[in-house]
C-alpha positions in Angstrom: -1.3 3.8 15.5 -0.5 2.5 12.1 0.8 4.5 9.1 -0.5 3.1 6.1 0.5 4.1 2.8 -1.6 3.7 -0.3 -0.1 3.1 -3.8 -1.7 5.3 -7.5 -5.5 4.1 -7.7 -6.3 5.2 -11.0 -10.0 5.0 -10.4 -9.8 1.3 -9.3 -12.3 1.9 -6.5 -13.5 -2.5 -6.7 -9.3 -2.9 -5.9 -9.1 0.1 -2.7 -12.4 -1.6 -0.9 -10.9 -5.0 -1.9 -7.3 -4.3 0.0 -9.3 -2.2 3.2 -11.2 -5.0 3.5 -8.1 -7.5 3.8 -6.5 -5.0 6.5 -9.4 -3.9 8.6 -9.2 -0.3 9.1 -9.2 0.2 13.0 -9.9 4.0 14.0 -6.5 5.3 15.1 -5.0 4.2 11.4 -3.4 7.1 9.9 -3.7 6.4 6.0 -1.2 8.2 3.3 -2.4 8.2 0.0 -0.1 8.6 -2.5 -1.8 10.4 -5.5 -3.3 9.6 -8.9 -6.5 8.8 -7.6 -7.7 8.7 -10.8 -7.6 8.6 -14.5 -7.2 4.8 -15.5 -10.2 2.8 -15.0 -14.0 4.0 -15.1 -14.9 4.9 -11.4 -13.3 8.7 -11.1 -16.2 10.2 -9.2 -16.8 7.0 -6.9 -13.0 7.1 -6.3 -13.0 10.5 -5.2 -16.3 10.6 -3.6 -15.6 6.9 -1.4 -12.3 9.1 -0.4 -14.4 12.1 0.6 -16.2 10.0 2.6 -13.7 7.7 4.2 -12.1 10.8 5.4 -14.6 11.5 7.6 -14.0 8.5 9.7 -10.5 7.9 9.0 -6.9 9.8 9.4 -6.3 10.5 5.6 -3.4 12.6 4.3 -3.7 12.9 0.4 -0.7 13.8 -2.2 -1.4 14.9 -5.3 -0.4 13.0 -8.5 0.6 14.4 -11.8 -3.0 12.7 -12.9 -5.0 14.6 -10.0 -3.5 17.7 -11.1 -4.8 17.6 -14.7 -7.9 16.4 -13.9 -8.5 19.2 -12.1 -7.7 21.6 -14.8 -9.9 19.7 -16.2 -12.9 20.0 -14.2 -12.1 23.9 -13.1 -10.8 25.4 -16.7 -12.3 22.8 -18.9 -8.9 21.9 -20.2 -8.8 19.8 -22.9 -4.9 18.0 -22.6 -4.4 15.6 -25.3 -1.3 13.9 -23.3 -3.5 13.5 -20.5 -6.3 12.0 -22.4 -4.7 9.6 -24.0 -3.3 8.4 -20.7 -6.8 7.8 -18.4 -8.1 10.9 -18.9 -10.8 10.4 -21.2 -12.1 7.4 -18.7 -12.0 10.4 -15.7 -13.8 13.2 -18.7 -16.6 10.7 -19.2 -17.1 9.7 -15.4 -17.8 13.5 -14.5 -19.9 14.2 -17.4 -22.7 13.8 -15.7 -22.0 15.0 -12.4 -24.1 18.1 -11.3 -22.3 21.1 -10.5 -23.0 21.1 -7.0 -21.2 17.5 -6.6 -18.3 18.6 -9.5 -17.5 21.9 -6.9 -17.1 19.3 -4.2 -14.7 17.2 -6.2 -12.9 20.7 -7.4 -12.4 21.1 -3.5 -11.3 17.9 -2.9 -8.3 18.2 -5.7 -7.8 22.0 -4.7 -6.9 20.8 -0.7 -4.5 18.0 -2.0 -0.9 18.4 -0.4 2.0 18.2 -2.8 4.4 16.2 0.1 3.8 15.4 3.3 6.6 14.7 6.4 5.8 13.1 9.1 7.5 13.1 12.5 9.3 10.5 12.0 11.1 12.4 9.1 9.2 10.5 6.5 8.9 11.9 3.3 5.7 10.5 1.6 5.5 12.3 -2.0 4.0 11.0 -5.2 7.1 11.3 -7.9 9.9 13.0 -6.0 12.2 16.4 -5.9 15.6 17.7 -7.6 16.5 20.3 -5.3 19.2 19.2 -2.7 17.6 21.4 -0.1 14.1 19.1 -0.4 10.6 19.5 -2.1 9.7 22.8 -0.1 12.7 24.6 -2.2 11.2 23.4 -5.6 11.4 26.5 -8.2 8.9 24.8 -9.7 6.7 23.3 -7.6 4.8 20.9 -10.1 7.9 19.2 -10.1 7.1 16.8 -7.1 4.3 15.1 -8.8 6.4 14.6 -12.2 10.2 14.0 -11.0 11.7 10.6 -12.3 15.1 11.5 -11.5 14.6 10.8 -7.3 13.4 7.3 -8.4 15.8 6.5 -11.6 18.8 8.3 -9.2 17.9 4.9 -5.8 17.7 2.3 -8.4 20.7 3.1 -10.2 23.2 3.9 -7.4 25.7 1.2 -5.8 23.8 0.0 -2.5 27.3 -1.0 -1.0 27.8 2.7 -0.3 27.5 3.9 3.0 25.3 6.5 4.2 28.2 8.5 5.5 30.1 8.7 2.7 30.4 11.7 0.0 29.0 9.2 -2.5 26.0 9.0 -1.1 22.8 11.6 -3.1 22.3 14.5 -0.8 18.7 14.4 -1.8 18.2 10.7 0.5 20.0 11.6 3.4 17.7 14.8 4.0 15.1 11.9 5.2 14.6 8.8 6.9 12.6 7.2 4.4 11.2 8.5 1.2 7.4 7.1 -0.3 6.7 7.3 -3.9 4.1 6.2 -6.1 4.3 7.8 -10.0 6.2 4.9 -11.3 4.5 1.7 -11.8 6.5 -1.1 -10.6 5.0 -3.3 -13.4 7.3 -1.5 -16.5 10.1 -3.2 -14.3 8.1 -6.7 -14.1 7.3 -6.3 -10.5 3.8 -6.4 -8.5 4.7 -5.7 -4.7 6.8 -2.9 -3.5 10.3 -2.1 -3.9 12.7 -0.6 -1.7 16.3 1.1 -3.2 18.1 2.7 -0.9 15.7 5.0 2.2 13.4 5.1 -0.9 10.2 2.4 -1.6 7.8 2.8 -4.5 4.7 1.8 -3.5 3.0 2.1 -7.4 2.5 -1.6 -7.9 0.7 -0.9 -11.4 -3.1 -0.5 -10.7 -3.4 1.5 -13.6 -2.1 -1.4 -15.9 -2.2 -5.1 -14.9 -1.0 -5.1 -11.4 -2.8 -4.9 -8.0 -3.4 -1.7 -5.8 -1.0 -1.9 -2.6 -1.0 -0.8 1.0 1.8 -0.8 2.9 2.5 -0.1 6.9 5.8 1.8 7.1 6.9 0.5 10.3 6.3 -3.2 9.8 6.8 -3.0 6.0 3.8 -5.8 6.0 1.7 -4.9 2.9 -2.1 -5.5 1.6 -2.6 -6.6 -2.4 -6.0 -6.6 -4.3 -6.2 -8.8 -6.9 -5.2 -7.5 -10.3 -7.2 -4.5 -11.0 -7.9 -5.6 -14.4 -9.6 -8.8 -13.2 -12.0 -5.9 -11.5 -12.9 -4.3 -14.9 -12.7 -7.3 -17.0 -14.6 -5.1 -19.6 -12.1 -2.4 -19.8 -8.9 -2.0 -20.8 -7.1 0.4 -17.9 -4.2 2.4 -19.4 -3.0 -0.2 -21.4 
């Protein structure tokens, strides 16, 4: 069985059937998607729906992203966040408008059963920004925190890698797991398109949202899938840029 993990989407559904295609899905593929399924480009509802539905004949674990999170206030309070309309969500607004309410309330479910982290027995932390608390995400006073935490990510690429894992100089935080999976920061701000490992830590978020191409990624083999570009998808729109 393979463990596939799937980088931020950002509505990009041409890119996600692009790179599935190039892997060829076989049944007893577990795939970990990493969050922000949407907000970004202009097919929200056919992201989430083609997930919906490729759950049904797939192993699918899904995260939720910062994004996925105020969509759904969104869609379930009729929140109106400025921050997160400027940044996709106005794209994700106008894809739902005219979604009946009997499709919206399946949507509504699909955000509401999103899991916030996901371990797996391998000790595998697959999360979509990261933690603060030494203990691990599960100890989180504030639990939104794991789909907005920088610090996981800005803490593995600014440490000494010459440091061994043993010694007192090495963060608590990366020695409770194996490996730890992120998405949340796109790869592209650091002029980068293919995944990056720091550390026990890899950041799958090759920049979907913005120029780069959506990424899957098999965590034993560490051989990965690339769509194109996601912009040369939607040459009409303009992403999050």
């Amino acid at each position: 069985m393979r463990t596939l993990v799937v980088g931020d989407i950002h509505s990009g559904l041409l890119a996600l059937k692009q790179v599935l295609q190039k892997l060829t899905p076989v049944k007893s593929d577990h795939f970990i998607f990493l969050g922000d399924y949407v907000d970004g480009w202009s097919e929200a509802v056919e992201t989430v729906s083609f997930l919906m539905h490729f759950s049904e004949t797939q192993k699918c674990t899904f995260i939720r992203g910062n994004h996925d999170y105020l969509a759904h206030q969104h869609l379930k309070h009729g929140s109106k966040n400025e921050q997160w309309l400027r940044h996709g969500g106005a794209a994700t607004r106008d894809s739902y408008a005219a979604l009946s309410s009997e499709e919206k309330e399946k949507h509504i479910q699909f955000y509401e059963g999103l899991t916030n982290f996901h371990v797996d027995t391998h000790n595998r932390l697959f999360v979509h920004a990261g933690f603060t608390n030494l203990k691990g995400p599960e100890y989180e006073h504030f639990g939104n925190l794991v789909f907005w935490d920088r610090t996981l990510w800005e803490m593995a690429k600014s440490m000494d890698h010459s440091i061994p894992l043993d010694s007192f100089r090495y963060p608590e935080r990366l020695k409770l797991f194996s490996e730890i999976y992120i998405g949340h920061t796109a790869l592209t701000k650091i002029g980068v398109t293919i995944p990056v490992n720091y550390a026990n830590l890899w950041n799958i978020d090759t920049g979907a949202a913005f120029s780069g191409p959506l990424t899957i990624l098999d965590v034993d083999t560490k051989e990965f899938w690339q769509s194109e570009p996601v912009q040369q998808l939607y040459p009409n729109e303009l992403g999050r840029n």
